[in-house]
VEXDREN-2710 file (C-alpha; in Angstrom, 1 decimal):
% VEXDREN-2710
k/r/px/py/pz
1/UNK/-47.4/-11.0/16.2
2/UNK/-49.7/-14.1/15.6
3/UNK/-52.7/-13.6/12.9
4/UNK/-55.5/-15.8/13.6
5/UNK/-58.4/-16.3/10.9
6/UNK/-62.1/-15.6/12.7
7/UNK/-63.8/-19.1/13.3
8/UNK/-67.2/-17.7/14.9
9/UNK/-70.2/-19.4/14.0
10/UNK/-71.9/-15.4/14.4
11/UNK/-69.2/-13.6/11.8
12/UNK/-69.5/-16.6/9.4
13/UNK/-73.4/-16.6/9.1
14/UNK/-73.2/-12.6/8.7
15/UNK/-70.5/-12.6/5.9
16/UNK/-73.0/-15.5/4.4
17/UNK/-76.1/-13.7/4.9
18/UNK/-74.7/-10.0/4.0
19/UNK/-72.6/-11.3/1.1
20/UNK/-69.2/-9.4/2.7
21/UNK/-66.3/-11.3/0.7
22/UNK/-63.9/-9.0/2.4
23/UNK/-64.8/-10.8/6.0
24/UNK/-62.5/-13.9/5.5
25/UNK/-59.5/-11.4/5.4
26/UNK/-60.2/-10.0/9.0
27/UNK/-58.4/-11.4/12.0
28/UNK/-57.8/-11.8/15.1
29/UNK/-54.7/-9.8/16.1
30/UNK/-52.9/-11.2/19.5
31/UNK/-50.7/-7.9/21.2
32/UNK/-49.1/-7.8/24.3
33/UNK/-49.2/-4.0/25.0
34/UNK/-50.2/-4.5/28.3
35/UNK/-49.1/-7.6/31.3
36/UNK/-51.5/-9.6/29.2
37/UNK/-52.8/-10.8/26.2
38/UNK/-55.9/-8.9/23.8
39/UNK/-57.9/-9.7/21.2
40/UNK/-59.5/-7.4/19.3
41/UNK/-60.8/-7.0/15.6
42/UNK/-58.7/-5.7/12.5
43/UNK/-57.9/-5.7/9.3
44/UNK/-55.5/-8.6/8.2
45/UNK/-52.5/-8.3/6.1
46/UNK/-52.9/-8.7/2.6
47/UNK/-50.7/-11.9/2.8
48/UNK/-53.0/-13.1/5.1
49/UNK/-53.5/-17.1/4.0
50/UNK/-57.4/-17.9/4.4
51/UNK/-58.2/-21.3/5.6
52/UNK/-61.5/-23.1/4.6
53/UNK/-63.2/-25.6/6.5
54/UNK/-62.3/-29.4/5.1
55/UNK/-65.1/-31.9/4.2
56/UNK/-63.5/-35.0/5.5
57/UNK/-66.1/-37.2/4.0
58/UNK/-66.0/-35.8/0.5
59/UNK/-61.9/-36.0/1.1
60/UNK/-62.2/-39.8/1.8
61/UNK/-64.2/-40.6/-0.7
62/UNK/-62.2/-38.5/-3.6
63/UNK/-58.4/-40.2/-2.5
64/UNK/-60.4/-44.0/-2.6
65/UNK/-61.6/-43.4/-5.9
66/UNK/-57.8/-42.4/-6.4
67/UNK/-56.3/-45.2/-4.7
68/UNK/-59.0/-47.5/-6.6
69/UNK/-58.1/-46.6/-10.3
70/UNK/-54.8/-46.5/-9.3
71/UNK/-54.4/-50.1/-8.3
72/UNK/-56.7/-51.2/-11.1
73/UNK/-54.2/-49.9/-13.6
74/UNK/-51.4/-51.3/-12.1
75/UNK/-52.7/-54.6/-11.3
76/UNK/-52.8/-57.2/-13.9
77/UNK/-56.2/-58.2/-15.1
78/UNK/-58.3/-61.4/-14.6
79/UNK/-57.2/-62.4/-18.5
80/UNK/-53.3/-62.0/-18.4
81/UNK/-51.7/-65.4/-17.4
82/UNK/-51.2/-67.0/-15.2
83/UNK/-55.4/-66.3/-15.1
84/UNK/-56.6/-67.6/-11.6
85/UNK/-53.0/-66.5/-9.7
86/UNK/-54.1/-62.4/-11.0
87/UNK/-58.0/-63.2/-10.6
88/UNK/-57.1/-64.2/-7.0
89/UNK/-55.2/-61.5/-6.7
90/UNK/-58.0/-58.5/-8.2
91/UNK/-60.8/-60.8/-6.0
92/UNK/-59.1/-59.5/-2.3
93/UNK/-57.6/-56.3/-3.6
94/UNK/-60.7/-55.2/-5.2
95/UNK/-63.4/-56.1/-2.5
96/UNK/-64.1/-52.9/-1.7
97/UNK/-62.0/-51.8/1.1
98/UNK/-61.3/-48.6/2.9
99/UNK/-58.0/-47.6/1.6
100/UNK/-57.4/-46.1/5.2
101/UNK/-53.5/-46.7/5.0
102/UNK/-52.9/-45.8/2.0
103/UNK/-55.4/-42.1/2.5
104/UNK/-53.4/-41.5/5.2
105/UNK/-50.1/-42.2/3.4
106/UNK/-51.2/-39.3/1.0
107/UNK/-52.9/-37.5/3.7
108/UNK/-49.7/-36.9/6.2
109/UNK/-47.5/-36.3/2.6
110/UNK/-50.0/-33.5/2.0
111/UNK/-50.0/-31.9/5.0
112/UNK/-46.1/-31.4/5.2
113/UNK/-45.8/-29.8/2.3
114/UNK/-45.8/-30.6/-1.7
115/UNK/-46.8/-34.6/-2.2
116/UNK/-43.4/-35.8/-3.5
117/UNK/-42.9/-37.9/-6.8
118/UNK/-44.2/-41.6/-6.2
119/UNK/-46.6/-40.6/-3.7
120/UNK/-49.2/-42.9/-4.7
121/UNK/-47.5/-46.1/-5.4
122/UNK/-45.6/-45.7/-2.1
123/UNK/-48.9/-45.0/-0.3
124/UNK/-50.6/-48.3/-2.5
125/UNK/-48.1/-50.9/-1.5
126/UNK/-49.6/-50.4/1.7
127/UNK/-52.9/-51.4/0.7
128/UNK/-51.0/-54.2/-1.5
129/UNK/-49.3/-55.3/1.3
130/UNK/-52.5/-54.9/3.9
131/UNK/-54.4/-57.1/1.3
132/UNK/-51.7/-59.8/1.1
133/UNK/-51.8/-59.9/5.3
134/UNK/-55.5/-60.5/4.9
135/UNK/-55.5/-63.2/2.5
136/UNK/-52.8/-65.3/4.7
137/UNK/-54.9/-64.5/8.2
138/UNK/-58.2/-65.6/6.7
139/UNK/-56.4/-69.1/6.5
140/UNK/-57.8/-72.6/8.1
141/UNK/-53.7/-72.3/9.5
142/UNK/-54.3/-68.5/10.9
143/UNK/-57.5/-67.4/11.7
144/UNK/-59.4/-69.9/9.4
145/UNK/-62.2/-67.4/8.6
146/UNK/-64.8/-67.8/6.0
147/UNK/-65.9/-64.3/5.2
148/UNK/-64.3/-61.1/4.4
149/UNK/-66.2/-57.7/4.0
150/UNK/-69.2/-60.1/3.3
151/UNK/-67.8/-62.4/1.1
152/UNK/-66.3/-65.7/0.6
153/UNK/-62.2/-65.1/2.0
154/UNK/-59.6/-66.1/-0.7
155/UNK/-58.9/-69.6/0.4
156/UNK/-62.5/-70.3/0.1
157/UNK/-63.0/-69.6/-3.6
158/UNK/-59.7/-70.2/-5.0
159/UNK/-58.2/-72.7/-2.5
160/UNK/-55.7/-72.6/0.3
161/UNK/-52.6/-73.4/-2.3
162/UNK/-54.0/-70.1/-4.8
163/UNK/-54.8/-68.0/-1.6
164/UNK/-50.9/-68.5/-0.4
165/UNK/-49.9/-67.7/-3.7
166/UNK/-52.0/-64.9/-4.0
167/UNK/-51.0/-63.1/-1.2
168/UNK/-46.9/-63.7/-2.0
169/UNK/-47.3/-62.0/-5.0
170/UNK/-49.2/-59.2/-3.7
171/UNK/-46.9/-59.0/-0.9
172/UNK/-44.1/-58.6/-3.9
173/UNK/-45.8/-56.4/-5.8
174/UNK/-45.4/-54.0/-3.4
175/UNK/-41.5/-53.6/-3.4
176/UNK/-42.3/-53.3/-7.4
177/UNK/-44.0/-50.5/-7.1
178/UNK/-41.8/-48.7/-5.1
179/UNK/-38.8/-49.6/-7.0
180/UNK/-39.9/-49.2/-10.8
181/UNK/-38.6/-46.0/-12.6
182/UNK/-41.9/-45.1/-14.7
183/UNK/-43.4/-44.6/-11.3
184/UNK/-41.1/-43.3/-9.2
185/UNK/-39.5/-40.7/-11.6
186/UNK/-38.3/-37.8/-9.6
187/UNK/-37.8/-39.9/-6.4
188/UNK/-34.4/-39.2/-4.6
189/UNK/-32.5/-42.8/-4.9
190/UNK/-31.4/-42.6/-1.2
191/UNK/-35.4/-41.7/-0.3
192/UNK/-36.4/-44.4/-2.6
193/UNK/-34.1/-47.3/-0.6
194/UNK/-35.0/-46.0/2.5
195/UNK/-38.7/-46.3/2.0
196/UNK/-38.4/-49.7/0.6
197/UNK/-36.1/-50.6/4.0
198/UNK/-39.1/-49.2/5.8
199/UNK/-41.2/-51.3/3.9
200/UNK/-39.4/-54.6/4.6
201/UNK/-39.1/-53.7/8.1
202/UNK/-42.9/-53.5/8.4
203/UNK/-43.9/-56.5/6.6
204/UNK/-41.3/-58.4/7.8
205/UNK/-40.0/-61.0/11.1
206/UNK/-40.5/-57.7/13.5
207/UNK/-44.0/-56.4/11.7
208/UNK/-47.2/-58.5/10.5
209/UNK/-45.2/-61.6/10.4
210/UNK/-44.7/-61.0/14.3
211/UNK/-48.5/-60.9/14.6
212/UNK/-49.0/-63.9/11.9
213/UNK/-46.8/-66.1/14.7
214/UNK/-48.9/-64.7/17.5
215/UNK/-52.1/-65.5/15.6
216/UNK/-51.3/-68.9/14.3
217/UNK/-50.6/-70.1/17.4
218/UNK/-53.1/-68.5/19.8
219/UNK/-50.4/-66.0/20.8
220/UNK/-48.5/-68.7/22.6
221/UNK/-45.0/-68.1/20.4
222/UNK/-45.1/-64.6/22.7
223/UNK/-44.3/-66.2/25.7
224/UNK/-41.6/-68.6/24.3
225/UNK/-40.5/-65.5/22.3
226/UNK/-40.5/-62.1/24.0
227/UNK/-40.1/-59.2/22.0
END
């Protein structure tokens, strides 16, 4: 027997309008008394699990802010030396992205059940590592782009030597996070190489670097290298 929760527009604006608070625990019972399948009204069991309607936008907004105070306290500030290297770094990091990998990270870990320990630095070297691919592709070698979510890219404020730099470490910082105890406390060791594996394997000579070759050279190293 399958319980279904009732999703009509008609029963939800009648248990808003009448005030019933009983009419989220009604369902939909599926039987198959006869050669095929009813539907028809009753009372749930009192296990039932009532499901409410998610407010995507409100949910995006809420994990940003997460992912934004998150990386703030982790990442060095413009005043700890070397200066320019972490005022580099907080300049691309901070622009005011999306955080769409790293909301998704949390998103998937919440959906499969409790979000394990170290959820959120896993899920920010993403954007750590995301930042660091930005800073190289904006380069006069790459892409040689001048703007980045309206403002002047890396190399153009801090120079093409900085911007390199920049990106390196953030690309680094990454595998920190995922591999320091204070944040990963509770993390089982065999999960916690694995991710880091899965890390490497992304950001490495099979994953952005891959498309880095392809960019840099008009996507002509594709042809002399297949794969």
């Amino acid at each position: 027997m399958v319980w279904l929760l009732p999703s009509f527009p008609s029963e939800a604006a009648r248990c808003a309008s009448t005030g019933d608070h009983e009419a989220p625990l009604r369902a939909l019972r599926l039987t198959a008394s006869r050669p095929f399948v009813t539907l028809r009204p009753c009372p749930a069991p009192v296990a039932a699990h009532v499901i409410y309607p998610m407010n995507i936008k409100d949910y995006l907004e809420q994990k940003r802010d997460d992912v934004d105070r998150f990386l703030d306290s982790v990442m060095p500030n413009s005043t700890t030396a070397p200066t320019t290297l972490h005022e580099s770094m907080r300049y691309s990091l901070m622009a005011g992205g999306k955080r769409v990998r790293p909301i998704l990270a949390i998103a998937a870990a919440e959906a499969v059940g409790q979000p394990a320990p170290g959820l959120m630095p896993i899920a920010c070297s993403l954007e750590l590592i995301h930042t660091y691919s930005l800073i190289h592709d904006d380069l006069p070698a790459m892409d040689n782009d001048d703007f980045r979510r309206g403002k002047p890219t890396n190399h153009k404020v801090y120079g093409d030597a900085m911007a390199i730099l920049a990106g390196d470490a953030l690309l680094t910082m990454a595998f920190d996070l995922c591999s320091r105890p204070d944040l990963m406390k509770g993390c089982d060791p065999a999960r916690q190489v694995r991710l880091i594996q899965e890390l490497a394997y992304g950001s490495g000579n099979v994953g952005i670097s891959l498309r880095f070759r392809e960019r840099g050279d008009g996507g002509r190293s594709s042809a002399r290298y297949p794969g």
